[in-house]
Backbone of each chain as ProteinMPNN parsed JSONL, in Angstrom:
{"seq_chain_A": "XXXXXXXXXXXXXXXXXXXXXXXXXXXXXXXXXXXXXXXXXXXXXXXXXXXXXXXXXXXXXXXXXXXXXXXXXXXXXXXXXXXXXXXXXXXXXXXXXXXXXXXXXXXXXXXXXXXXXXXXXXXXXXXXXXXXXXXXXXXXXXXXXXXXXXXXXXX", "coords_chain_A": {"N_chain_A": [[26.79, 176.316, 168.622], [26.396, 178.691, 167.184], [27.951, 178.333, 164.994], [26.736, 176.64, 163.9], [23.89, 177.586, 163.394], [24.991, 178.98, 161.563], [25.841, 177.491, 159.276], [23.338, 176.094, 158.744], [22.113, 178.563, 157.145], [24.045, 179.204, 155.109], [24.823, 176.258, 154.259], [22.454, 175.443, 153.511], [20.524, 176.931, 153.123], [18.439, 178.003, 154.51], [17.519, 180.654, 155.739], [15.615, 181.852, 157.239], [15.837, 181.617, 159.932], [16.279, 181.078, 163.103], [18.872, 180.687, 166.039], [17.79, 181.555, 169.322], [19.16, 182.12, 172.446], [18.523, 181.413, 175.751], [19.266, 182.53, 179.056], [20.108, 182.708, 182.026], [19.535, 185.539, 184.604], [20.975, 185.106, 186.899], [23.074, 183.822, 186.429], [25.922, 184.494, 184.988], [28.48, 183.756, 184.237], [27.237, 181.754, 182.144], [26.446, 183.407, 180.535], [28.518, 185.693, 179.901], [30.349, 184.135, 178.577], [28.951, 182.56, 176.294], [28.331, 185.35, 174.677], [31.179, 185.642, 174.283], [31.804, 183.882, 172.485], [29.834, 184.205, 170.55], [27.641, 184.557, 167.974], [24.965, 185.077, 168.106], [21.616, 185.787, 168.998], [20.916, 186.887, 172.475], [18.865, 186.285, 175.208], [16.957, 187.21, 178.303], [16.625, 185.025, 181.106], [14.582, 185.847, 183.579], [15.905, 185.87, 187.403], [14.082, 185.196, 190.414], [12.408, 183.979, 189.273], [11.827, 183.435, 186.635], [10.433, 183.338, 184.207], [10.918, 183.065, 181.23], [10.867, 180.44, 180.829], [9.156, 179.181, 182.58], [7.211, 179.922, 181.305], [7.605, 178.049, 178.96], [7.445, 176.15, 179.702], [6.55, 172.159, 179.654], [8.757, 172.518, 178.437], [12.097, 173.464, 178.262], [14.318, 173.177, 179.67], [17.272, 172.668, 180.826], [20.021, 172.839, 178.514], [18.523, 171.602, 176.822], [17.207, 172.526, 173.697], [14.6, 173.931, 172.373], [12.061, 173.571, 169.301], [10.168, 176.243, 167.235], [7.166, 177.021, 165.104], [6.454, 179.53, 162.237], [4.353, 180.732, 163.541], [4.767, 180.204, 165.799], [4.462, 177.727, 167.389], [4.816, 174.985, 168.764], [7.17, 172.431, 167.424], [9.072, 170.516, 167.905], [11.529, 169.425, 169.772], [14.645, 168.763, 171.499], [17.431, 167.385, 173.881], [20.417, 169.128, 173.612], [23.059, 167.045, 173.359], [24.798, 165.871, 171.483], [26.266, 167.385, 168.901], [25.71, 166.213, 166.585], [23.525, 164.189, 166.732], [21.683, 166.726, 167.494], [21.758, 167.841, 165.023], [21.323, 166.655, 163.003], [18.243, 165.745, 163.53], [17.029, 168.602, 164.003], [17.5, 169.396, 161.117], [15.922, 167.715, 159.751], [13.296, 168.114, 160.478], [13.226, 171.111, 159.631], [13.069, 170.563, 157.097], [10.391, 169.433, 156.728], [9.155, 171.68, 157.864], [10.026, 173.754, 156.955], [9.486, 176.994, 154.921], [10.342, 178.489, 151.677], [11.52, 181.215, 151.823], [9.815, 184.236, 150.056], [11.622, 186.316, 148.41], [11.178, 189.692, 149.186], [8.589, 189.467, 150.376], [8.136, 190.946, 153.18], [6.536, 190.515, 155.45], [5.874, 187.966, 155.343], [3.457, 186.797, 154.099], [3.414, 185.106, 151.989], [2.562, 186.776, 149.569], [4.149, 189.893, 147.525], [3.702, 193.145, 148.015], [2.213, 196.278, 148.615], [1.886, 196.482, 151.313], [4.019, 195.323, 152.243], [5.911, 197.116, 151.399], [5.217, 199.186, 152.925], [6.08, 198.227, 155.3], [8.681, 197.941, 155.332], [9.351, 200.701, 155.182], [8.648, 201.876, 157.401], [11.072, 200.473, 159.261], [12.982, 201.537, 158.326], [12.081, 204.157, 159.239], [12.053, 203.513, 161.996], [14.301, 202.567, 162.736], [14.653, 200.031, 162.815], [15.463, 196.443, 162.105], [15.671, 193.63, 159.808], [15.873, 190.595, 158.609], [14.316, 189.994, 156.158], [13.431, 192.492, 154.685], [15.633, 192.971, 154.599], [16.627, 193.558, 151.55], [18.634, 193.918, 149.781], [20.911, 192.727, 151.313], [23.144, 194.59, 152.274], [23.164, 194.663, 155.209], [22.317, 196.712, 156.385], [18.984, 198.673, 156.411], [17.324, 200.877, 154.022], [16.684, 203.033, 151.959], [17.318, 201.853, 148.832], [16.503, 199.374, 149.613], [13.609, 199.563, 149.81], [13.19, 200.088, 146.878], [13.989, 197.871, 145.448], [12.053, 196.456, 146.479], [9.632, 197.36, 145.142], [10.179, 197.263, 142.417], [10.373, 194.512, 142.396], [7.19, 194.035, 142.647], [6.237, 195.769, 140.572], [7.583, 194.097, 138.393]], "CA_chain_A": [[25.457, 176.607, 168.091], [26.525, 180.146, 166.167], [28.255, 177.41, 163.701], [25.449, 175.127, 163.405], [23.063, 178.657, 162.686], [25.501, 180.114, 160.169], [25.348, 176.205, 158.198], [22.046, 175.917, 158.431], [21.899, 179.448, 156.411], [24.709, 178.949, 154.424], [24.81, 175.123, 153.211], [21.344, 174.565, 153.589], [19.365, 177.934, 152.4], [17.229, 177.749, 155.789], [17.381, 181.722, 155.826], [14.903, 182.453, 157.697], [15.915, 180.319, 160.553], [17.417, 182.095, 164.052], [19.034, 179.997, 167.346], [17.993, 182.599, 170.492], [19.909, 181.165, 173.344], [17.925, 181.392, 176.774], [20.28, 182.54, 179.725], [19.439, 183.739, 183.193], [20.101, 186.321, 185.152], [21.704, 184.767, 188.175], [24.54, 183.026, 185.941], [26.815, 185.58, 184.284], [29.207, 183.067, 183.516], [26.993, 181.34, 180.725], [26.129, 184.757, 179.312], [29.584, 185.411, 179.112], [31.336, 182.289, 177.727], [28.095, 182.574, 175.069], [28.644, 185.812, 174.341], [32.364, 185.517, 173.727], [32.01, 182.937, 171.436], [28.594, 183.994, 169.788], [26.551, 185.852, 167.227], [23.566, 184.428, 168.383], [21.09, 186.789, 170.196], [20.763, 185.939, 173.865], [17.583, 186.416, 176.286], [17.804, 187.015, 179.81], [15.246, 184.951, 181.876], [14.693, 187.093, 185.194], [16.126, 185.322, 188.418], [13.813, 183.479, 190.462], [10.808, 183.568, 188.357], [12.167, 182.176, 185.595], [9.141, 183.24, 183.33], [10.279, 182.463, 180.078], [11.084, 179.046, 181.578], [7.644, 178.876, 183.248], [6.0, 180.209, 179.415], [7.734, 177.12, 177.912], [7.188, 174.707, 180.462], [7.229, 171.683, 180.156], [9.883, 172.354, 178.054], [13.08, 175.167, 178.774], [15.102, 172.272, 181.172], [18.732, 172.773, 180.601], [20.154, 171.943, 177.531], [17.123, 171.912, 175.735], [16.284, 172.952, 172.434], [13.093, 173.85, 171.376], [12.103, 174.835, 168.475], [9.018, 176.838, 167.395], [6.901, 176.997, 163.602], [6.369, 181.022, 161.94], [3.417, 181.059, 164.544], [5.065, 180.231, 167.571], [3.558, 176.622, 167.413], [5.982, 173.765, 169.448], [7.434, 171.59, 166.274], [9.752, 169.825, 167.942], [12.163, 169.787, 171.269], [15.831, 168.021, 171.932], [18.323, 167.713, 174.629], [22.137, 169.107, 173.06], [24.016, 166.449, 174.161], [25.451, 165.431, 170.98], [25.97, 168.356, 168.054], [25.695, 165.666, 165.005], [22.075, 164.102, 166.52], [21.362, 167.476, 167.335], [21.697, 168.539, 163.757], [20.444, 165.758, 161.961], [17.026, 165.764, 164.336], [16.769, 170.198, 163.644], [17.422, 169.19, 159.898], [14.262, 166.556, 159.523], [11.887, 169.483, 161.156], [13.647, 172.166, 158.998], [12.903, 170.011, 156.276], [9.233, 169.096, 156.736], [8.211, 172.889, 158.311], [10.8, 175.263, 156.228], [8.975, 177.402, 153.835], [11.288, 179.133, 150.964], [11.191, 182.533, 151.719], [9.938, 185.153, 148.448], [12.393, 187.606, 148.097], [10.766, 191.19, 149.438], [8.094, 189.517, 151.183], [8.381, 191.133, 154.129], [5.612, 190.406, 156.588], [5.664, 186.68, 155.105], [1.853, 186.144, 154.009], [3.63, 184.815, 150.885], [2.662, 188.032, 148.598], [4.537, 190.932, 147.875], [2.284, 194.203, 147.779], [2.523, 197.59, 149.429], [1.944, 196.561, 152.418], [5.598, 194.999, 152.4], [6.654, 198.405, 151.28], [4.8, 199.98, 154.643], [6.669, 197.33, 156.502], [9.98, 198.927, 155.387], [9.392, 202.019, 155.478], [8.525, 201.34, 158.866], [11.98, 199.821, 159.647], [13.654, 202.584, 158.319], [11.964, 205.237, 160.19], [12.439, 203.207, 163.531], [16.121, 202.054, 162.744], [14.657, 198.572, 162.84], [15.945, 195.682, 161.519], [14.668, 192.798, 159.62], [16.694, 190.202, 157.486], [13.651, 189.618, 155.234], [13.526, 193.356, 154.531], [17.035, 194.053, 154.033], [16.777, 192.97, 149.932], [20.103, 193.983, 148.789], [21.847, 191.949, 151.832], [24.344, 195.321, 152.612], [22.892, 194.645, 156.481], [20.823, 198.032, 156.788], [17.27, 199.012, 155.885], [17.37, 201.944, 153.485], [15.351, 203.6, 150.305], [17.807, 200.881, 148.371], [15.783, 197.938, 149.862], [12.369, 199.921, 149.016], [13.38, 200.318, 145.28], [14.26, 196.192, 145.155], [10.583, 195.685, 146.604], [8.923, 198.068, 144.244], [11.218, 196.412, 141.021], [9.903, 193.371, 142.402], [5.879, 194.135, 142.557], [6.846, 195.903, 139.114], [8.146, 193.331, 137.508]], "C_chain_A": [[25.509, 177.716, 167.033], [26.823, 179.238, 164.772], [27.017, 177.037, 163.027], [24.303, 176.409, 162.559], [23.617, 179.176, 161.098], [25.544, 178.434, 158.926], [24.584, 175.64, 157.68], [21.776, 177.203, 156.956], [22.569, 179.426, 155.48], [24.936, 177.837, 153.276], [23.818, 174.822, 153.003], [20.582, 175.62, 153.095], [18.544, 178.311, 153.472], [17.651, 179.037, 156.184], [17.196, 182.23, 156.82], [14.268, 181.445, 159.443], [16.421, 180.88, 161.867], [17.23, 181.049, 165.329], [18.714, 180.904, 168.402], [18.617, 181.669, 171.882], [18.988, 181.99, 174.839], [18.7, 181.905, 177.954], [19.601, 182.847, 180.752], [20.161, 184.181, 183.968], [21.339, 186.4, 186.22], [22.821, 184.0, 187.787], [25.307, 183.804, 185.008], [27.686, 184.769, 183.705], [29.178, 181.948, 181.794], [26.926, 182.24, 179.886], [27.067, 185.184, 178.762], [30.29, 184.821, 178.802], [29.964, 182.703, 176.737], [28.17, 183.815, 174.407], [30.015, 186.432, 173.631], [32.507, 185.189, 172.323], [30.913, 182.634, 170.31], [28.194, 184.838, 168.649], [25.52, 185.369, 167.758], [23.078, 185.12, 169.454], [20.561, 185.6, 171.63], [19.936, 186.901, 174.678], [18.291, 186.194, 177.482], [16.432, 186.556, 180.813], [15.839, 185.43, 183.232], [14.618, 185.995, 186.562], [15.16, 185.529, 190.02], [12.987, 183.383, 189.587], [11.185, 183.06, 187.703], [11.193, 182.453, 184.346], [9.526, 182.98, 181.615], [9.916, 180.707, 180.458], [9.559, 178.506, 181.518], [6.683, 178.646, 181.757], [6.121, 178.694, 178.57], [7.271, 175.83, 178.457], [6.154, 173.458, 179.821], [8.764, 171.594, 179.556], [10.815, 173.434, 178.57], [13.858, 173.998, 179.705], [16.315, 172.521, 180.122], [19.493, 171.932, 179.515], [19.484, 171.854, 176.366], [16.69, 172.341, 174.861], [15.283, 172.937, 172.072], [12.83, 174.463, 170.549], [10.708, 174.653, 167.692], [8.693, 177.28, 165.498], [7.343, 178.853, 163.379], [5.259, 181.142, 162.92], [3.63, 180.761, 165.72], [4.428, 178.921, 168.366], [4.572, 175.4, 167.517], [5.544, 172.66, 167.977], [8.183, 170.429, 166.945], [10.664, 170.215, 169.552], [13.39, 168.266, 170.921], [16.523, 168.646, 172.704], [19.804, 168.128, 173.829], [23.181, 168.444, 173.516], [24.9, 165.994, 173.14], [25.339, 166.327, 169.673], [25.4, 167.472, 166.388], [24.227, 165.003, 164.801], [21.699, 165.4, 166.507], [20.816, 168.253, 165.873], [20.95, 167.647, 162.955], [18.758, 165.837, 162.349], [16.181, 167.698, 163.831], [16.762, 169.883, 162.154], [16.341, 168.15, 159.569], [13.314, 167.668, 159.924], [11.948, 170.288, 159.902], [12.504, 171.744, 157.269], [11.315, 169.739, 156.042], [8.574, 170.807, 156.951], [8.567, 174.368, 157.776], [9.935, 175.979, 154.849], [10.164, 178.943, 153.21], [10.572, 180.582, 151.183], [10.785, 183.5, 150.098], [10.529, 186.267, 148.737], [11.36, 189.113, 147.926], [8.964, 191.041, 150.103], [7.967, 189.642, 152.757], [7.79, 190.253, 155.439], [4.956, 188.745, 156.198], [3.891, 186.021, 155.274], [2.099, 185.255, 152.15], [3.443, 185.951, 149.314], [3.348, 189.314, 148.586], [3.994, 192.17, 147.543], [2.691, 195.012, 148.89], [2.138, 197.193, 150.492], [3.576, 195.896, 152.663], [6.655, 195.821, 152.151], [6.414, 199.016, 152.504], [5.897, 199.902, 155.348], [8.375, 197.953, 156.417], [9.981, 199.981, 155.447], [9.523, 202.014, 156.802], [10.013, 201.343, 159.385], [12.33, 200.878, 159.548], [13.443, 203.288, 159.102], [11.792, 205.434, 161.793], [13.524, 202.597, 163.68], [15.782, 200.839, 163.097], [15.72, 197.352, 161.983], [15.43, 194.15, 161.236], [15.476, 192.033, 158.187], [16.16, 190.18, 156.439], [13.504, 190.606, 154.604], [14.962, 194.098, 154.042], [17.506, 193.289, 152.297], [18.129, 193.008, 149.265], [21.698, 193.951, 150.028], [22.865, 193.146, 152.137], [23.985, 195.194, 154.113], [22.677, 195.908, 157.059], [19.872, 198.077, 155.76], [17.022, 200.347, 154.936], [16.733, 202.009, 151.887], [15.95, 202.34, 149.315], [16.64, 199.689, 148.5], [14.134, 198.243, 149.461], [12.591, 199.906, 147.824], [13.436, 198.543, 145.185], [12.911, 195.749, 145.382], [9.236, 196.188, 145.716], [9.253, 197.62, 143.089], [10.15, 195.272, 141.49], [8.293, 193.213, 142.44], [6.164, 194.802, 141.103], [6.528, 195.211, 138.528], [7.261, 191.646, 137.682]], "O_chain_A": [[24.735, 177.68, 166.076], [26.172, 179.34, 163.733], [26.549, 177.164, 161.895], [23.94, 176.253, 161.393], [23.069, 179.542, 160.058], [25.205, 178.582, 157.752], [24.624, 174.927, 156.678], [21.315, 176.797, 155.889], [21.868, 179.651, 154.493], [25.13, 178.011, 152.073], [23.741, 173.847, 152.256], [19.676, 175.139, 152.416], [17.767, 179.203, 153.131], [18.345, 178.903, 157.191], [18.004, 182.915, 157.447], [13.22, 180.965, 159.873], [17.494, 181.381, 161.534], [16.15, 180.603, 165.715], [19.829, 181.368, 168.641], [18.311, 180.487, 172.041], [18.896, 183.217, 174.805], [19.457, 180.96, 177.732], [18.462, 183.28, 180.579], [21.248, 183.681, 184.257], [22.233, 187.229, 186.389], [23.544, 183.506, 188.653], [25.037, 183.402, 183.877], [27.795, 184.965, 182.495], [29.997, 181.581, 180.951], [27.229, 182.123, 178.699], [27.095, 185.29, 177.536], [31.362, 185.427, 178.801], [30.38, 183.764, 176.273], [28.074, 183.585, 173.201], [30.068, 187.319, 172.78], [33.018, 185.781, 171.372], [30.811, 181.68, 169.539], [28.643, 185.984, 168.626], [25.138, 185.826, 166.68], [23.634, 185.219, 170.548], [20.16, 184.447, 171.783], [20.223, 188.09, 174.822], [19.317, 185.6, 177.812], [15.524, 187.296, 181.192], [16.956, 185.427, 183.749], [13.586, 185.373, 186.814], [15.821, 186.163, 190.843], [12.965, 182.27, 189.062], [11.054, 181.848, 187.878], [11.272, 181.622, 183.441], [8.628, 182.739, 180.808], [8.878, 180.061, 180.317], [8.993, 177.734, 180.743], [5.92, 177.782, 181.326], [5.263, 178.213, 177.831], [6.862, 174.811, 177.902], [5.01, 173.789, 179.51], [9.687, 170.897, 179.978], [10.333, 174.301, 179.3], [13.78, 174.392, 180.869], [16.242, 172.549, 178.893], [19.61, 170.706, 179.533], [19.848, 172.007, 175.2], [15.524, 172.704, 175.014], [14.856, 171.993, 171.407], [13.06, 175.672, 170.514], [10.147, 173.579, 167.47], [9.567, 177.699, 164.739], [8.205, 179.426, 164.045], [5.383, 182.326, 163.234], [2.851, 180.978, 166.648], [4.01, 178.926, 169.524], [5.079, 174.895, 166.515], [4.458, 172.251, 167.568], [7.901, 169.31, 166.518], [10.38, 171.175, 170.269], [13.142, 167.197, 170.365], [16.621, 169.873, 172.724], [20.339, 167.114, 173.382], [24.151, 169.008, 174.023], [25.969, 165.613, 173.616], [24.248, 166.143, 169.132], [24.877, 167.998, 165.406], [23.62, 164.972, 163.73], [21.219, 165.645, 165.4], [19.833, 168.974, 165.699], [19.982, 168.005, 162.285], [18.001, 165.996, 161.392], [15.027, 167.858, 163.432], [15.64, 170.201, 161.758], [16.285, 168.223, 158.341], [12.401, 167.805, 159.111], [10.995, 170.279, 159.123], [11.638, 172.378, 156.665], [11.025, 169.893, 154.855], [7.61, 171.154, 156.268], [8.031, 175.47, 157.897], [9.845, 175.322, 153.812], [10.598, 179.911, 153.834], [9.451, 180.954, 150.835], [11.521, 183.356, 149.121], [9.943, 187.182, 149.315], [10.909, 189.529, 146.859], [8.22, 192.004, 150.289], [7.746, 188.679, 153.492], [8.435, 189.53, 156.198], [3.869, 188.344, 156.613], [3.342, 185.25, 156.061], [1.199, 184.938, 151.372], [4.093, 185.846, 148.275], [3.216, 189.971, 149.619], [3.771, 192.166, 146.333], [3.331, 194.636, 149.872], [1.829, 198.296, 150.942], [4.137, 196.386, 153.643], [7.842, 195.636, 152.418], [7.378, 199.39, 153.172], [6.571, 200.789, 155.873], [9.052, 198.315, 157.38], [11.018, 200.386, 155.973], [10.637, 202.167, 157.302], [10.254, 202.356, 160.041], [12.161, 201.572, 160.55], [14.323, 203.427, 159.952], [11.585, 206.392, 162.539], [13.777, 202.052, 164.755], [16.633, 200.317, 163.817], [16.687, 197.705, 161.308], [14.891, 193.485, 162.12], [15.663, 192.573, 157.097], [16.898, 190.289, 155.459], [13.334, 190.23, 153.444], [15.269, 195.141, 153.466], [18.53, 192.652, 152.05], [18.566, 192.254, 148.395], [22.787, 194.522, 149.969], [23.914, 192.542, 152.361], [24.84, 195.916, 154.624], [22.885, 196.088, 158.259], [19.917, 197.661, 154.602], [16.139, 200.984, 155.51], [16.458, 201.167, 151.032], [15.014, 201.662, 148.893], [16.027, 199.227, 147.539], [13.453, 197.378, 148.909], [11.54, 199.387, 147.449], [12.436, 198.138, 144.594], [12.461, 194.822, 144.707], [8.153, 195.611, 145.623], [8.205, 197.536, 142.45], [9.084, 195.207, 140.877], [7.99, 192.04, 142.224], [6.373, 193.867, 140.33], [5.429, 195.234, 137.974], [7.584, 190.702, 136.961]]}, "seq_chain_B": "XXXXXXXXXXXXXXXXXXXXXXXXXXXXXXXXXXXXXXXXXXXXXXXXXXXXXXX", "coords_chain_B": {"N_chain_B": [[-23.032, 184.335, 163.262], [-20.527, 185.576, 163.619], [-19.86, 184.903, 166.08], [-19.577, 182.44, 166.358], [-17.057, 182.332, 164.958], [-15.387, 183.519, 166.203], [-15.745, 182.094, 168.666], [-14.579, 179.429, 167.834], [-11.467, 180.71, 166.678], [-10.988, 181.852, 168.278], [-9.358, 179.643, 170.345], [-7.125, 178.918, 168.754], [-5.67, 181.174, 168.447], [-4.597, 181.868, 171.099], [-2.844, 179.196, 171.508], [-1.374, 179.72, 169.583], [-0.126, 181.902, 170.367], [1.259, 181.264, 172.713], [4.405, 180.577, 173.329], [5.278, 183.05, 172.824], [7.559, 185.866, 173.17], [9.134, 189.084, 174.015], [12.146, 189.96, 174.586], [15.527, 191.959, 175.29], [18.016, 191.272, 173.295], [20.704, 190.419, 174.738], [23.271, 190.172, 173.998], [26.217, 191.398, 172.415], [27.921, 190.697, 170.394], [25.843, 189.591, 168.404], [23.34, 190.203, 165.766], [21.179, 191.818, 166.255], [21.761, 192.974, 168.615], [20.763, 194.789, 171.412], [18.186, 195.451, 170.381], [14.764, 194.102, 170.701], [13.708, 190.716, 171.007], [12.127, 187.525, 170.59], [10.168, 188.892, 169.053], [9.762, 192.271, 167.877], [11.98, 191.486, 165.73], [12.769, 188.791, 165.071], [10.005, 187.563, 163.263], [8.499, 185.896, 161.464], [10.273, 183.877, 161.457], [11.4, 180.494, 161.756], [12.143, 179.728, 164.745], [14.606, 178.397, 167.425], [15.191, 177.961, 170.197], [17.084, 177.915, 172.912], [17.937, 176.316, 176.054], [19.852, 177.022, 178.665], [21.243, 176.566, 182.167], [23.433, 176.621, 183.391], [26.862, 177.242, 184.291]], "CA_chain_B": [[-21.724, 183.76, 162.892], [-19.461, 186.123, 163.782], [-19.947, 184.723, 167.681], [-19.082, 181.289, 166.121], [-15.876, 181.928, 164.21], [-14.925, 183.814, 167.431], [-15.084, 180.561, 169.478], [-13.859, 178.726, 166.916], [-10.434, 180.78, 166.424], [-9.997, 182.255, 170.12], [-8.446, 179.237, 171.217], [-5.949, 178.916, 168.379], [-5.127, 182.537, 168.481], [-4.064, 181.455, 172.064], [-2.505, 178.113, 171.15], [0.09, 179.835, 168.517], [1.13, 183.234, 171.333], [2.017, 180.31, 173.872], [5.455, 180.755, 173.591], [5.312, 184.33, 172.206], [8.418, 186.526, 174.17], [9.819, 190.094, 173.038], [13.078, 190.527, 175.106], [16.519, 192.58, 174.607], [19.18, 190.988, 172.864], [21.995, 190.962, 175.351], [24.541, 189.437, 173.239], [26.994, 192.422, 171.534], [28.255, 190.377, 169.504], [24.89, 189.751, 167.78], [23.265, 191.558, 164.986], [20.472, 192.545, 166.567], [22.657, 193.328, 170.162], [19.704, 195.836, 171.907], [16.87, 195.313, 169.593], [13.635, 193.21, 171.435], [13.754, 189.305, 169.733], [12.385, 187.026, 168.847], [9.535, 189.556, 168.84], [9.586, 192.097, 166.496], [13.103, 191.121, 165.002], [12.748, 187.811, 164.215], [9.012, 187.265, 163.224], [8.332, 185.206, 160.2], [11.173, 182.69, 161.319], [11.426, 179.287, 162.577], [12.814, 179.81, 165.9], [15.048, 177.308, 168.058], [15.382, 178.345, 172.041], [18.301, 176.744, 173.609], [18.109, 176.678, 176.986], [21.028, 176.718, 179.645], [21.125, 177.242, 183.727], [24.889, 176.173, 183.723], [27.722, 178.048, 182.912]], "C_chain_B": [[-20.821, 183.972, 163.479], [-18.907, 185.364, 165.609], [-19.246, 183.483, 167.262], [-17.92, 181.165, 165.734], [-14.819, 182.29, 165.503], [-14.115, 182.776, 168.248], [-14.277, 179.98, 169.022], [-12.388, 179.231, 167.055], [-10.087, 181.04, 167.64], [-8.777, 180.998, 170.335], [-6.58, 179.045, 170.374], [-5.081, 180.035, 168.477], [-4.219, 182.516, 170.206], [-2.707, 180.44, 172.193], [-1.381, 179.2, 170.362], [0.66, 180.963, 169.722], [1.245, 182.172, 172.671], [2.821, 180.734, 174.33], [6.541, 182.204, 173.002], [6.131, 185.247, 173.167], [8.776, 187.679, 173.241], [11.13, 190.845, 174.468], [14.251, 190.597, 174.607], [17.471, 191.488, 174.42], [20.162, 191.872, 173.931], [23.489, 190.394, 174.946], [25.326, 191.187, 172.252], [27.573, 192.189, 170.509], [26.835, 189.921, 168.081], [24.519, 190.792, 166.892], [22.135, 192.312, 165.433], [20.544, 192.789, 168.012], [21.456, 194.657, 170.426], [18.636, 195.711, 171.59], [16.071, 193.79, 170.576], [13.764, 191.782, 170.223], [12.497, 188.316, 170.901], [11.157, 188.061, 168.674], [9.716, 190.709, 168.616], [10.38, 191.07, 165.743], [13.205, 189.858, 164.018], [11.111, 187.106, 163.621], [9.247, 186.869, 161.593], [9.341, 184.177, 159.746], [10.943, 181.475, 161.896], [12.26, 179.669, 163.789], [13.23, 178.588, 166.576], [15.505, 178.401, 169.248], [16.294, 177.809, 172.922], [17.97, 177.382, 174.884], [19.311, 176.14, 177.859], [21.095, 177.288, 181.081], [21.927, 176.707, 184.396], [25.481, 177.094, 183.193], [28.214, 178.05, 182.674]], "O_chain_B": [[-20.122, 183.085, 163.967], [-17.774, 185.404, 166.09], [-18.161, 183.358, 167.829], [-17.388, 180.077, 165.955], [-13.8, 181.664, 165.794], [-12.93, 182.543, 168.486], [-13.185, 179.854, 169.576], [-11.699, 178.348, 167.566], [-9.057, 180.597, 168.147], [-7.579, 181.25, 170.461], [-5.459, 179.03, 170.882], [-3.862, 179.897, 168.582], [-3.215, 183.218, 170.331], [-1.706, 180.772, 172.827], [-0.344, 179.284, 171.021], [1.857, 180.896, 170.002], [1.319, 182.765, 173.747], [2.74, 181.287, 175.427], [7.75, 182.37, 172.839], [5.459, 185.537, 174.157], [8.788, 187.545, 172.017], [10.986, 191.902, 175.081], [14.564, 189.815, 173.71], [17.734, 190.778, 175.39], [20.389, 193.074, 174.067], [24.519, 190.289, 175.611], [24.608, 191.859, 171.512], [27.843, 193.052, 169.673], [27.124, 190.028, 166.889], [24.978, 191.933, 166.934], [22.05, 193.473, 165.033], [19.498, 192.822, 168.66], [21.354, 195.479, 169.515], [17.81, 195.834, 172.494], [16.66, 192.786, 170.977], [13.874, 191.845, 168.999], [12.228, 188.765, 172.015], [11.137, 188.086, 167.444], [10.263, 190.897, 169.703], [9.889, 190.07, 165.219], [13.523, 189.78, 162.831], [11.171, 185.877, 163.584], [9.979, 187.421, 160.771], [9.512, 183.685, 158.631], [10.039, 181.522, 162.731], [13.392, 179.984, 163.422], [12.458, 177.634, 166.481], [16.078, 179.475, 169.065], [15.815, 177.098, 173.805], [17.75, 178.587, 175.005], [19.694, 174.973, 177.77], [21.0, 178.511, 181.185], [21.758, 176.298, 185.545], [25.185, 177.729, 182.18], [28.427, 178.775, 181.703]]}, "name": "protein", "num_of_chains": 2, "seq": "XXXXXXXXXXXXXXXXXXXXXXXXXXXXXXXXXXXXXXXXXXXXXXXXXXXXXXXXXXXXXXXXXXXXXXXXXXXXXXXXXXXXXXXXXXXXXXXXXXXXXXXXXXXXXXXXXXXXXXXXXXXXXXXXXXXXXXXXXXXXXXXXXXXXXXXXXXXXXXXXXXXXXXXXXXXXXXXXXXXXXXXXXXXXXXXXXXXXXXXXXXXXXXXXXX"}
């Protein structure tokens, strides 16, 4: 899946695109085998409840991909049983629901305007982090990435 | 009005935080390893949720 994320971003442009992998508490062995072999941030649903589980229901069953618009609005759902439907099925969604990110719109309302300067500042002064915010791609948040969003309302 | 647009949006305003979560990145190898996801961190992405309860 880390593959399939970094190809999506890479051959395909789909940026603004992130796999979170689901895990729970009471199985250590998926968390680590996925963490070994991952970049991909990993959630820990809490053993018995289960509540993200429960939040997604009927979807979250083992295996399961679901995946969710910029509002958190069910697009789509597959089982991972095969990485090449998998991909082709995530690439038709991507494709219909992907909107091209604008370079230094932070807070993605499509405009860039001091409030997308706030929004970094922000980051900075809570050691956040935020790919859409980090403008000059060195992977931190710093006065650098304010000057690229100020150039860019500027200009 | 204002009572009307109320009704009107409540339920979507519901409808989109459905599946709305903000827990720690426990992956180290990750870039955002500690930081709360997909809430703040990843907001303004398409998100995909894999789930697994094998291991």
């Amino acid at each position: 899946m880390s593959n399939f994320q970094d190809e999506l971003r890479n051959d395909y442009d789909y940026e603004n695109v992130v796999i979170i992998a689901i895990g729970q508490t009471n199985i250590s062995s998926f968390n680590s085998n996925f963490c070994a072999n991952s970049d991909l941030p990993l959630v820990m649903d809490q053993y018995p409840s289960l509540p993200i589980r429960e939040q997604f229901s009927p979807y979250g069953l083992h295996k399961q991909l679901v995946i969710l618009d910029y509002d958190g609005n069910h697009i789509g759902d597959t089982f991972v049983n095969s990485i090449s439907a998998t991909k082709s099925y995530v690439l038709g969604l991507l494709e219909e629901h992907y909107e091209q990110a604008v370079p230094g719109d932070v807070n993605s309302d499509t405009l860039v305007n001091v409030q997308d300067i706030i929004l970094v500042v922000g980051m900075i002064l809570n050691a956040e982090y935020n790919d859409s915010a980090d403008l000059n791609s060195d992977g931190i948040i710093n006065v650098l990435d304010v000057v690229q969003v100020v150039n860019i309302i500027l200009n | 009005m204002k009572k009307i647009l109320f009704i009107l949006l409540f339920p979507i305003v519901l409808i989109a935080d459905e599946f709305q979560y903000s827990l720690q990145d426990y992956n180290s190898t990750s870039p955002t390893y500690g930081l709360d996801v997909w809430n703040p961190q990843y907001e303004g992405y398409i998100t995909m949720h894999y789930f697994s309860s094998q291991g």
